[in-house]
PQR file of N, CA, C, O and H, with PARSE charges and radii, in Angstrom:
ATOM      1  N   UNK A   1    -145.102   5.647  91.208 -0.4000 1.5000
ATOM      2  CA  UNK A   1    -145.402   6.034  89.858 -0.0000 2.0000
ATOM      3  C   UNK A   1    -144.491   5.285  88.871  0.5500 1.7000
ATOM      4  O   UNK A   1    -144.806   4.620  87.884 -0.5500 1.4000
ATOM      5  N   UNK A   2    -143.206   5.578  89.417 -0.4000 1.5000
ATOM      6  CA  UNK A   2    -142.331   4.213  88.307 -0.0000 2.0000
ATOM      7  C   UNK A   2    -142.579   3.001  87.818  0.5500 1.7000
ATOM      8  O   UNK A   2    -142.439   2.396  86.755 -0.5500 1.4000
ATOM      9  H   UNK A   2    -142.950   6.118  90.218  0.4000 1.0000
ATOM     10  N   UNK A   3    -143.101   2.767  89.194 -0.4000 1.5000
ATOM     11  CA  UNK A   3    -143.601   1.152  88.909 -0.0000 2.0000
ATOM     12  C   UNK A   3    -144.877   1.028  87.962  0.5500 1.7000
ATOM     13  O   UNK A   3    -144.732   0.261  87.010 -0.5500 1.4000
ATOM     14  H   UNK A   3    -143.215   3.259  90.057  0.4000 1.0000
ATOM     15  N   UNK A   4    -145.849   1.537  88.060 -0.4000 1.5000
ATOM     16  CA  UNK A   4    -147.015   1.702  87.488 -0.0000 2.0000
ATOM     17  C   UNK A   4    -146.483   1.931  85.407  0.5500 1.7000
ATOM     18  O   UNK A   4    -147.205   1.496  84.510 -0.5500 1.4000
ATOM     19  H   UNK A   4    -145.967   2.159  88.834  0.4000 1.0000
ATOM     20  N   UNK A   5    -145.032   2.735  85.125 -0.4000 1.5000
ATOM     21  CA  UNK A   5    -144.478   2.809  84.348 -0.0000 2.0000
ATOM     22  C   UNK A   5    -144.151   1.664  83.578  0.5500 1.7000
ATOM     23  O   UNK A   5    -144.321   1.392  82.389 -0.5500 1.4000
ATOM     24  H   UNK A   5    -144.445   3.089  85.853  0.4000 1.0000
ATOM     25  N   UNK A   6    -143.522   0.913  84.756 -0.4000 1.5000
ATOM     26  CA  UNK A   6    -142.749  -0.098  84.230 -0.0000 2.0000
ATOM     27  C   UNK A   6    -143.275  -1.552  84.051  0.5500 1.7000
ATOM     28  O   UNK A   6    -142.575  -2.476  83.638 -0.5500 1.4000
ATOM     29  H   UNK A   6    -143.384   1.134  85.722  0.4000 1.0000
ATOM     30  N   UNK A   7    -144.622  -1.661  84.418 -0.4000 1.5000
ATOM     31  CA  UNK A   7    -145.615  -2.494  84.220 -0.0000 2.0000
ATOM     32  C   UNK A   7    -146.410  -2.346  83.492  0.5500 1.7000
ATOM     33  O   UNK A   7    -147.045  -3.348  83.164 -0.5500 1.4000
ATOM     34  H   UNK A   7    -145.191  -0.910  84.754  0.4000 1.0000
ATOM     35  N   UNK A   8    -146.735  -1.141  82.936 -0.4000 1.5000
ATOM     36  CA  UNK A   8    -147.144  -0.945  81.228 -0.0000 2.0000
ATOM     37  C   UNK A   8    -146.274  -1.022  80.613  0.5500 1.7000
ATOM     38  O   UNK A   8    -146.484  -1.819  79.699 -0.5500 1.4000
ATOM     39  H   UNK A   8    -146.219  -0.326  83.203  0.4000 1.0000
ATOM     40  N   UNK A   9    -145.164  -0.541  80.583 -0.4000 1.5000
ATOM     41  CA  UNK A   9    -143.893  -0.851  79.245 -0.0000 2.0000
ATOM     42  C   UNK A   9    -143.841  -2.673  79.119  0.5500 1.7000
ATOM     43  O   UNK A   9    -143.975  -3.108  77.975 -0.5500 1.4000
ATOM     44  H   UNK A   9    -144.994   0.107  81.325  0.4000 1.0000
ATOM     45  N   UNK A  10    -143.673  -3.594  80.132 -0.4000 1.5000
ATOM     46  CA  UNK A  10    -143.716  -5.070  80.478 -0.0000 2.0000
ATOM     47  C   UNK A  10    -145.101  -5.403  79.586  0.5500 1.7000
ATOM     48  O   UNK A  10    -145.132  -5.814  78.427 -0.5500 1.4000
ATOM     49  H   UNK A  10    -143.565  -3.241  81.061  0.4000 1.0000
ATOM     50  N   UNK A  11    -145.834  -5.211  80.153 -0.4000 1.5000
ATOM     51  CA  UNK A  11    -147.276  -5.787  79.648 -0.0000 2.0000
ATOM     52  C   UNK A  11    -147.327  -5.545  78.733  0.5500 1.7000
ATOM     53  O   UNK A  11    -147.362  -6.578  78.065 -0.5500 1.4000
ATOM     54  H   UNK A  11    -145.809  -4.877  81.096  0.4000 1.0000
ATOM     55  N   UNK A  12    -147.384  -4.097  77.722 -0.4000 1.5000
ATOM     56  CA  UNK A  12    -147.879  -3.670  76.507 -0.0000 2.0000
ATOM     57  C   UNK A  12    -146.843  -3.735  75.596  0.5500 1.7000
ATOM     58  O   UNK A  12    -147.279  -4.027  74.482 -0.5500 1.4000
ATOM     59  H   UNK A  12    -147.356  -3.258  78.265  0.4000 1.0000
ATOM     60  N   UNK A  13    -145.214  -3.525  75.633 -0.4000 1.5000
ATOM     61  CA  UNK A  13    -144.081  -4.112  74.514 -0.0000 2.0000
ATOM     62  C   UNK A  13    -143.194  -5.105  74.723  0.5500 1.7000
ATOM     63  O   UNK A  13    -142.922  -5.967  73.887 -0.5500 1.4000
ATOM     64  H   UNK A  13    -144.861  -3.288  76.538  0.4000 1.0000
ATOM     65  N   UNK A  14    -142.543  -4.986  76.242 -0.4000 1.5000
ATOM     66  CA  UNK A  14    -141.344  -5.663  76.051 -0.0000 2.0000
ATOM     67  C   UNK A  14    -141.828  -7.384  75.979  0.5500 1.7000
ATOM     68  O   UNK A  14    -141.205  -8.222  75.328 -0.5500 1.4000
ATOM     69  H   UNK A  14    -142.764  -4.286  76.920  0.4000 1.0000
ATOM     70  N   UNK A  15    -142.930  -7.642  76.707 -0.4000 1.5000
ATOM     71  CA  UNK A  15    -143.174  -8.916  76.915 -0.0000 2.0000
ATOM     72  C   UNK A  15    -144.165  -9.271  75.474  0.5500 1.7000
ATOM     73  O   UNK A  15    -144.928 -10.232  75.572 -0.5500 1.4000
ATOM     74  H   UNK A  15    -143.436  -6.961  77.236  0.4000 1.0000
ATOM     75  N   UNK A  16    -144.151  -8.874  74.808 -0.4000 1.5000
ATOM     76  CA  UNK A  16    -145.394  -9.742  73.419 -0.0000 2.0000
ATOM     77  C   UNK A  16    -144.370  -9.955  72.204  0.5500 1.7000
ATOM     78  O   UNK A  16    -144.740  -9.904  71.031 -0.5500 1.4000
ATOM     79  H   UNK A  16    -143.532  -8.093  74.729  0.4000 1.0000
ATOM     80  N   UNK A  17    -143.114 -10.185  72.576 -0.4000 1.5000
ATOM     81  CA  UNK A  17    -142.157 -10.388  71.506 -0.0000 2.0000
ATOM     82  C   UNK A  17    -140.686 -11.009  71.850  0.5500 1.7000
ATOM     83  O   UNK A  17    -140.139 -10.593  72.871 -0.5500 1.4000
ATOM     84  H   UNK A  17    -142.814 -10.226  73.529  0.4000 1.0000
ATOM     85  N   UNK A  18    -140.206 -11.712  71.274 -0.4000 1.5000
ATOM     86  CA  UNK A  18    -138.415 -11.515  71.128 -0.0000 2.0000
ATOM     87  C   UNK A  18    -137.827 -10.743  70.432  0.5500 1.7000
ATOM     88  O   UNK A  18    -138.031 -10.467  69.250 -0.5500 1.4000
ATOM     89  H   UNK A  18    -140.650 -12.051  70.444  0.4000 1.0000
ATOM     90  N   UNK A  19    -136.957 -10.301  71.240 -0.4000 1.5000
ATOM     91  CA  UNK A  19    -135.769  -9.089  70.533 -0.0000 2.0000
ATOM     92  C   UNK A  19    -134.574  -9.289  70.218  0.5500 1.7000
ATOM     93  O   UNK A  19    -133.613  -9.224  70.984 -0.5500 1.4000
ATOM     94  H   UNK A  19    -136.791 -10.525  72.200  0.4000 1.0000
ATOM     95  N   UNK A  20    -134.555  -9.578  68.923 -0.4000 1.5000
ATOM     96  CA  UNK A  20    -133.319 -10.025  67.594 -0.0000 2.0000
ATOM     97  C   UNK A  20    -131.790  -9.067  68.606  0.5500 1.7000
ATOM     98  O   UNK A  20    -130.721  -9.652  68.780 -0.5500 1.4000
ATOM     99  H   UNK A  20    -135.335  -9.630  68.300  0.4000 1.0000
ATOM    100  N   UNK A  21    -131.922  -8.274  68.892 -0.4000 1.5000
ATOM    101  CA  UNK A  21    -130.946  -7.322  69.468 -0.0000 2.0000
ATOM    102  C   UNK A  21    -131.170  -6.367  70.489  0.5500 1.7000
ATOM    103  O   UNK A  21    -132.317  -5.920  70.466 -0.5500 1.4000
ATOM    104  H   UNK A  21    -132.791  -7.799  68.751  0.4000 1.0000
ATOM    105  N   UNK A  22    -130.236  -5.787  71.624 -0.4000 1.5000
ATOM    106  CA  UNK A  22    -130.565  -5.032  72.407 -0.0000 2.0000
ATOM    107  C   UNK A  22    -130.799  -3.391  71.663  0.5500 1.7000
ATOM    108  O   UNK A  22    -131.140  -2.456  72.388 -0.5500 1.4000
ATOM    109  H   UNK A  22    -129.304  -6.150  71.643  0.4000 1.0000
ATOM    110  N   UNK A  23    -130.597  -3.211  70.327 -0.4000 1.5000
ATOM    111  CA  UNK A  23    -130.442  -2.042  70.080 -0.0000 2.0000
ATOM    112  C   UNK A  23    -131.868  -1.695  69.197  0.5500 1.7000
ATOM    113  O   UNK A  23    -132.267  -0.628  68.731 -0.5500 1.4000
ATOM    114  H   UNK A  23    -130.320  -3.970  69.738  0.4000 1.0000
ATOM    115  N   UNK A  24    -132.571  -3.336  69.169 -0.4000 1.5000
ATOM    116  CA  UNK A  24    -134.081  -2.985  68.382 -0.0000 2.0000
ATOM    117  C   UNK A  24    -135.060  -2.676  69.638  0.5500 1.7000
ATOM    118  O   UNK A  24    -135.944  -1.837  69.467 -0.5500 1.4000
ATOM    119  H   UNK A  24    -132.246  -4.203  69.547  0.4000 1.0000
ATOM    120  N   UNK A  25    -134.946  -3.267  70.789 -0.4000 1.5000
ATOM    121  CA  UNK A  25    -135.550  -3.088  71.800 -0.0000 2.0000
ATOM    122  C   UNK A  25    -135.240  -1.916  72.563  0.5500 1.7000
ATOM    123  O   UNK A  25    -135.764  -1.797  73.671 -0.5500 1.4000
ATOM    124  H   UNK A  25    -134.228  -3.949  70.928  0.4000 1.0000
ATOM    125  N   UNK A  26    -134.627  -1.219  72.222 -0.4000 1.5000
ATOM    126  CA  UNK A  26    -134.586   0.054  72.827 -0.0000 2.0000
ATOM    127  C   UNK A  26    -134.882   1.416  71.792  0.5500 1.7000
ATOM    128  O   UNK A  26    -135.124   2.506  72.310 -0.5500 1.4000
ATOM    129  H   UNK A  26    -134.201  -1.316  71.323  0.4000 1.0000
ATOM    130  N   UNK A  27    -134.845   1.265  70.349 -0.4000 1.5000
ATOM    131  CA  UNK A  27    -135.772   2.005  69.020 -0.0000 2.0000
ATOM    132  C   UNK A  27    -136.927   1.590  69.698  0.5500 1.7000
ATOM    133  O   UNK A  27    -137.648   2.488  70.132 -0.5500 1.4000
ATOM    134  H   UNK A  27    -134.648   0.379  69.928  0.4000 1.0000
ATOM    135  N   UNK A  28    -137.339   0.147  69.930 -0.4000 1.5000
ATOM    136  CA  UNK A  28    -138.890  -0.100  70.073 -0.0000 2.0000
ATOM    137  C   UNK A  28    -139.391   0.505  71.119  0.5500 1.7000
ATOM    138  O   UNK A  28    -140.467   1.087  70.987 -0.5500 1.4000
ATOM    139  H   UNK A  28    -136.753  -0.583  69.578  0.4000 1.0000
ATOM    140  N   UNK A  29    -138.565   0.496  72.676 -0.4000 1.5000
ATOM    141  CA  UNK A  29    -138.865   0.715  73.356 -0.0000 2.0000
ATOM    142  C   UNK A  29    -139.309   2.690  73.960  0.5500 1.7000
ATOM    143  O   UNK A  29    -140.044   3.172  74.822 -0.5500 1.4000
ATOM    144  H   UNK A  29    -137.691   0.022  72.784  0.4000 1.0000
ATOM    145  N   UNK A  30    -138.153   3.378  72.675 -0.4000 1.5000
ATOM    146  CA  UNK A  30    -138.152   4.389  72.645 -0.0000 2.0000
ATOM    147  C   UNK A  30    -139.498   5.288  72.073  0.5500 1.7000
ATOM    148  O   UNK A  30    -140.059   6.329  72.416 -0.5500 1.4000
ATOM    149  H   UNK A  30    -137.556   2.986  71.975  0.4000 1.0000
ATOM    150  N   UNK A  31    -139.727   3.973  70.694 -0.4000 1.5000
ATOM    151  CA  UNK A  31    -141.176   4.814  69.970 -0.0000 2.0000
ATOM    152  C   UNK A  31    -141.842   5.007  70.834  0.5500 1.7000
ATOM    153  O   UNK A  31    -142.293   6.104  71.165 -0.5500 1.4000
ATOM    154  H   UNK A  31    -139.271   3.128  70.415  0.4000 1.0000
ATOM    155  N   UNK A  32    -142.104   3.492  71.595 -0.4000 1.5000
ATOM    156  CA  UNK A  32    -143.686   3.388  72.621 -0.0000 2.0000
ATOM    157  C   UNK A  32    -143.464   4.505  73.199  0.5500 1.7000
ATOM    158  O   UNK A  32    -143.946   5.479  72.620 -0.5500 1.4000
ATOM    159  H   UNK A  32    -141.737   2.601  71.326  0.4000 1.0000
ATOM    160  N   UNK A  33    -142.768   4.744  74.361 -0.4000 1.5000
ATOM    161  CA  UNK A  33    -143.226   6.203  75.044 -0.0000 2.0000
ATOM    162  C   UNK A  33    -143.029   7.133  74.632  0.5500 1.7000
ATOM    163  O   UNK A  33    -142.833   7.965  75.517 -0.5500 1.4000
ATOM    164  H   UNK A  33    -142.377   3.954  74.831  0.4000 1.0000
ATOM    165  N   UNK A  34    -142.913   7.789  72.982 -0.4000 1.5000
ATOM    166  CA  UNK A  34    -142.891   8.734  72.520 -0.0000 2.0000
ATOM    167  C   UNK A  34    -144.001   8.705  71.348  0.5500 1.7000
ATOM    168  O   UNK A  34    -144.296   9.703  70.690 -0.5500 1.4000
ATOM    169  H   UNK A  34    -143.073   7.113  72.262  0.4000 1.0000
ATOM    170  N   UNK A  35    -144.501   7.593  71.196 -0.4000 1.5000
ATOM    171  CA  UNK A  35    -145.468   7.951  70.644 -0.0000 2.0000
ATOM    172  C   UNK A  35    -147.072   7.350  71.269  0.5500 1.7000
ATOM    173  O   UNK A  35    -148.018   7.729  70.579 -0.5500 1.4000
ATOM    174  H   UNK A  35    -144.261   6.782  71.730  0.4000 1.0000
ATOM    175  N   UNK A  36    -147.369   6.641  72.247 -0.4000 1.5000
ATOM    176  CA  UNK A  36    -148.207   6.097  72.594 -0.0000 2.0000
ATOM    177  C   UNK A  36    -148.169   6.772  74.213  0.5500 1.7000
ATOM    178  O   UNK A  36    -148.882   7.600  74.779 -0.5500 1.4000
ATOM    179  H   UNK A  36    -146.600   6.333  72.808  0.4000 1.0000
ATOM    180  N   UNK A  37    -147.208   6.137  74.551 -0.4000 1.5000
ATOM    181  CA  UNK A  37    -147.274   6.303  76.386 -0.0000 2.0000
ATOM    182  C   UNK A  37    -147.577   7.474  76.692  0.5500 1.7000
ATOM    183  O   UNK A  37    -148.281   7.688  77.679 -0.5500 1.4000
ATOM    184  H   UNK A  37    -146.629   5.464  74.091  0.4000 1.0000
ATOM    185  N   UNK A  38    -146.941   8.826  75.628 -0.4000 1.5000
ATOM    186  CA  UNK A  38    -147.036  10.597  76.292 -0.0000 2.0000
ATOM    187  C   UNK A  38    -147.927  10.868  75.823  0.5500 1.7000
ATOM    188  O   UNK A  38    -148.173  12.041  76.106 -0.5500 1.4000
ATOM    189  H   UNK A  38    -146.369   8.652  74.826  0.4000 1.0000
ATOM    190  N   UNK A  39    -148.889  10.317  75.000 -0.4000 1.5000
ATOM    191  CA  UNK A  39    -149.726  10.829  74.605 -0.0000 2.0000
ATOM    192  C   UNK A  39    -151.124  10.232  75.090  0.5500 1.7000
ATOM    193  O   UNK A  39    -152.085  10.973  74.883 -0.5500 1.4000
ATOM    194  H   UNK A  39    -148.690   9.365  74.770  0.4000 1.0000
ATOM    195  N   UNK A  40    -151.289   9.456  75.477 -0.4000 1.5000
ATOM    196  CA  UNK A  40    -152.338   8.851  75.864 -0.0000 2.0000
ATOM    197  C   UNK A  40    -152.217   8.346  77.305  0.5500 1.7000
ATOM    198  O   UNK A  40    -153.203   7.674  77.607 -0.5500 1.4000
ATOM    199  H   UNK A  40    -150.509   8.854  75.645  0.4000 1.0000
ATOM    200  N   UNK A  41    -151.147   8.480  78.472 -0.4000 1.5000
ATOM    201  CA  UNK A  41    -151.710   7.950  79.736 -0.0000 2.0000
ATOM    202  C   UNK A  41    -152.631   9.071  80.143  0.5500 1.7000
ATOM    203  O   UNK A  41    -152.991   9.782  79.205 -0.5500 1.4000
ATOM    204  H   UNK A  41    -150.346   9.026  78.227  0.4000 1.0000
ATOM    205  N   UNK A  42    -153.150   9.424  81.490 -0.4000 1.5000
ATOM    206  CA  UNK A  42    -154.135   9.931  81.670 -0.0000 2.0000
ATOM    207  C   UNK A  42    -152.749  10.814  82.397  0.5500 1.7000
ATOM    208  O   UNK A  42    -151.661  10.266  82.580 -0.5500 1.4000
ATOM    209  H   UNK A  42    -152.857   8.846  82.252  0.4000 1.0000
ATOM    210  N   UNK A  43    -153.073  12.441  82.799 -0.4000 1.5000
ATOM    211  CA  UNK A  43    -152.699  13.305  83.696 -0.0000 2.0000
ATOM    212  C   UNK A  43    -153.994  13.361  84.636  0.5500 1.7000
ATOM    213  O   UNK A  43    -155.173  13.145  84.357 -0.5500 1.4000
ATOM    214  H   UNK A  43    -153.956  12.886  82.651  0.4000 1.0000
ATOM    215  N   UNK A  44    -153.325  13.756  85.962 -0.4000 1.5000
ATOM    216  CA  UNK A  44    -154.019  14.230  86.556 -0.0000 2.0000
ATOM    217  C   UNK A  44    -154.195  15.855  86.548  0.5500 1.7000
ATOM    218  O   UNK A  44    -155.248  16.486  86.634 -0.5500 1.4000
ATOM    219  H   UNK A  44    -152.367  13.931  86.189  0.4000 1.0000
ATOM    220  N   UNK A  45    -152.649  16.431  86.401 -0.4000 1.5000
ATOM    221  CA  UNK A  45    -153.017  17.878  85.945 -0.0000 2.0000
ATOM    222  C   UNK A  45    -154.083  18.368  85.074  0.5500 1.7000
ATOM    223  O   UNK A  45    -154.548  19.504  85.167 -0.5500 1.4000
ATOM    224  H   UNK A  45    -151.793  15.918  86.331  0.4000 1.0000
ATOM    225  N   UNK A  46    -154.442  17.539  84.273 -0.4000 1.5000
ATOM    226  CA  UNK A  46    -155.484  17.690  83.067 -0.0000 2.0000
ATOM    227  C   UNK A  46    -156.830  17.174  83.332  0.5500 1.7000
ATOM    228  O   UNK A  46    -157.508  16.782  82.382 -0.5500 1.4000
ATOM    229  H   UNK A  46    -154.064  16.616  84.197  0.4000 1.0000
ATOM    230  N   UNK A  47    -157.365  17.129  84.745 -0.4000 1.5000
ATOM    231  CA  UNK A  47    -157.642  16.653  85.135 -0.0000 2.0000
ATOM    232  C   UNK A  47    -158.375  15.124  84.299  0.5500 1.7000
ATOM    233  O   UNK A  47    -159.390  14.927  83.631 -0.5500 1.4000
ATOM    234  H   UNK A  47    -156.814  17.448  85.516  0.4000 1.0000
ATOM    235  N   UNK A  48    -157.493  14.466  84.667 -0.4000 1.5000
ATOM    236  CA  UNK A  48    -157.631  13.111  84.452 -0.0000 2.0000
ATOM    237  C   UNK A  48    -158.464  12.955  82.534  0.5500 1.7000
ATOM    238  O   UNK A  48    -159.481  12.429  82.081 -0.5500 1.4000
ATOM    239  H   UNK A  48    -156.668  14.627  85.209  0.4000 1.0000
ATOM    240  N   UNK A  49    -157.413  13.674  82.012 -0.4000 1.5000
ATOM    241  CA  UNK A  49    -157.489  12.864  80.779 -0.0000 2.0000
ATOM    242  C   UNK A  49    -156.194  12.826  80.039  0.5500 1.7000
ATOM    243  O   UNK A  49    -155.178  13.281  80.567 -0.5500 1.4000
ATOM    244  H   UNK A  49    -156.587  14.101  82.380  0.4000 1.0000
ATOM    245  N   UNK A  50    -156.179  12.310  78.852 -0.4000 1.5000
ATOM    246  CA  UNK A  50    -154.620  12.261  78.210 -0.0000 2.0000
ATOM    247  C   UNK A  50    -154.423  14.032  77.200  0.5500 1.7000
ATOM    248  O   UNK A  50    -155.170  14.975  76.939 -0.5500 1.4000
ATOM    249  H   UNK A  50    -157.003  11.941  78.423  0.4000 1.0000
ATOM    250  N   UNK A  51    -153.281  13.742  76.983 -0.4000 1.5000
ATOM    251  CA  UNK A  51    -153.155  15.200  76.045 -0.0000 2.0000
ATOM    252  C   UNK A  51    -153.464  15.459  74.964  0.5500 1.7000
ATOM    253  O   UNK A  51    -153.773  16.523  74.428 -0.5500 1.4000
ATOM    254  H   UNK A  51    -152.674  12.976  77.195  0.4000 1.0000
ATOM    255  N   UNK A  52    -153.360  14.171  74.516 -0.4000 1.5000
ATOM    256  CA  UNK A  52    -154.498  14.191  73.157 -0.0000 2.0000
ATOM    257  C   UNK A  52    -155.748  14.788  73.394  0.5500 1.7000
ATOM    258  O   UNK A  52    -155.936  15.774  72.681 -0.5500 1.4000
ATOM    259  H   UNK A  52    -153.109  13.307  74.952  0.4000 1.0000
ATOM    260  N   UNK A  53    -156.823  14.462  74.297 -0.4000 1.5000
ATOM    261  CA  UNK A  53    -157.698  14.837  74.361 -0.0000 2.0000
ATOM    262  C   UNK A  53    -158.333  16.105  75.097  0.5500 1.7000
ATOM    263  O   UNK A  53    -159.439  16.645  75.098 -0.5500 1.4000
ATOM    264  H   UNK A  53    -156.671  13.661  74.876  0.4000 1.0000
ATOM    265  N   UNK A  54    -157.115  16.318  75.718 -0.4000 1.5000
ATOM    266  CA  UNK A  54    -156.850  18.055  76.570 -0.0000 2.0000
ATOM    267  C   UNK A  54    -156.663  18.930  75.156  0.5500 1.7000
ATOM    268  O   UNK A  54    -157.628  19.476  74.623 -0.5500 1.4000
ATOM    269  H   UNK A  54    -156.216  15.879  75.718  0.4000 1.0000
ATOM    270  N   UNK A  55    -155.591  18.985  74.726 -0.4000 1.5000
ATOM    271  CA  UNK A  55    -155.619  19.518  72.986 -0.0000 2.0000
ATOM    272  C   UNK A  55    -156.921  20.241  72.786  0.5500 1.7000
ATOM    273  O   UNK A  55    -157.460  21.343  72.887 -0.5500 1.4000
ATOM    274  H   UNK A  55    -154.806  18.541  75.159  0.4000 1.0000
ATOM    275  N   UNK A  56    -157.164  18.690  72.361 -0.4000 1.5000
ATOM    276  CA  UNK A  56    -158.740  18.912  71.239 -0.0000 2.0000
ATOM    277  C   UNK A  56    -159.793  19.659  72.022  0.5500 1.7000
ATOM    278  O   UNK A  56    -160.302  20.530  71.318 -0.5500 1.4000
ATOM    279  H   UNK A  56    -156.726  17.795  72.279  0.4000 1.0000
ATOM    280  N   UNK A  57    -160.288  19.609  73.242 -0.4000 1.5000
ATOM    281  CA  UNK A  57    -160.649  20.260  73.808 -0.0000 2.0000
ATOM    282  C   UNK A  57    -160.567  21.818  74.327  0.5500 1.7000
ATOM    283  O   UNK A  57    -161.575  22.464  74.614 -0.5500 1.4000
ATOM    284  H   UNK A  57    -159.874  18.900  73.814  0.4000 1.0000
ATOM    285  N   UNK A  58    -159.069  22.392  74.419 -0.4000 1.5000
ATOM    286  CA  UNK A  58    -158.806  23.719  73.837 -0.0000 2.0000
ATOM    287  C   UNK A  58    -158.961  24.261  72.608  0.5500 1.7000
ATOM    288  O   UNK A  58    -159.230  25.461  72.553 -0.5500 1.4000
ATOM    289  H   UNK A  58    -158.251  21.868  74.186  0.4000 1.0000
ATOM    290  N   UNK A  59    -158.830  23.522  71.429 -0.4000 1.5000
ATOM    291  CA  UNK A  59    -159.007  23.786  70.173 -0.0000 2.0000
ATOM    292  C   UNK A  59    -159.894  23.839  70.283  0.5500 1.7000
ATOM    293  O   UNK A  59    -160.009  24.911  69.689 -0.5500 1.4000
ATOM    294  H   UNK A  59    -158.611  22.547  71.474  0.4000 1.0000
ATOM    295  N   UNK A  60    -161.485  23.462  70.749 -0.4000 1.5000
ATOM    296  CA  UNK A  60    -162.716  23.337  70.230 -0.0000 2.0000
ATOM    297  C   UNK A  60    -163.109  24.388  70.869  0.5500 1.7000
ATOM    298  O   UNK A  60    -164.270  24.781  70.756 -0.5500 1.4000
ATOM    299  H   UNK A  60    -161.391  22.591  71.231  0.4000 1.0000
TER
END
């Protein structure tokens, strides 16, 4: 499962840029999985959708 982690963080931020400093790449690196990664990979607890869309689906 880590790995699967750490090959979306590679693919989708750290690799589509240079980083002026180690301390912007880790703000950057921090947004992504707090605002993209937890909210949108898929759970399987949920069964297999993200929480965004588990949410909306209780709400409705």
């Amino acid at each position: 499962m880590a790995e699967s982690f750490f090959a979306t963080l590679k693919h989708e931020l750290i690799g589509t840029q240079p980083w002026p400093s180690r301390s912007a790449a880790h703000t950057a690196i921090f947004e992504w999985i707090e605002s993209w990664y937890n909210l949108h990979r898929l759970h399987s607890s949920l069964g297999s959708r993200c929480p965004v869309d588990y949410e909306a689906a209780l709400a409705a």
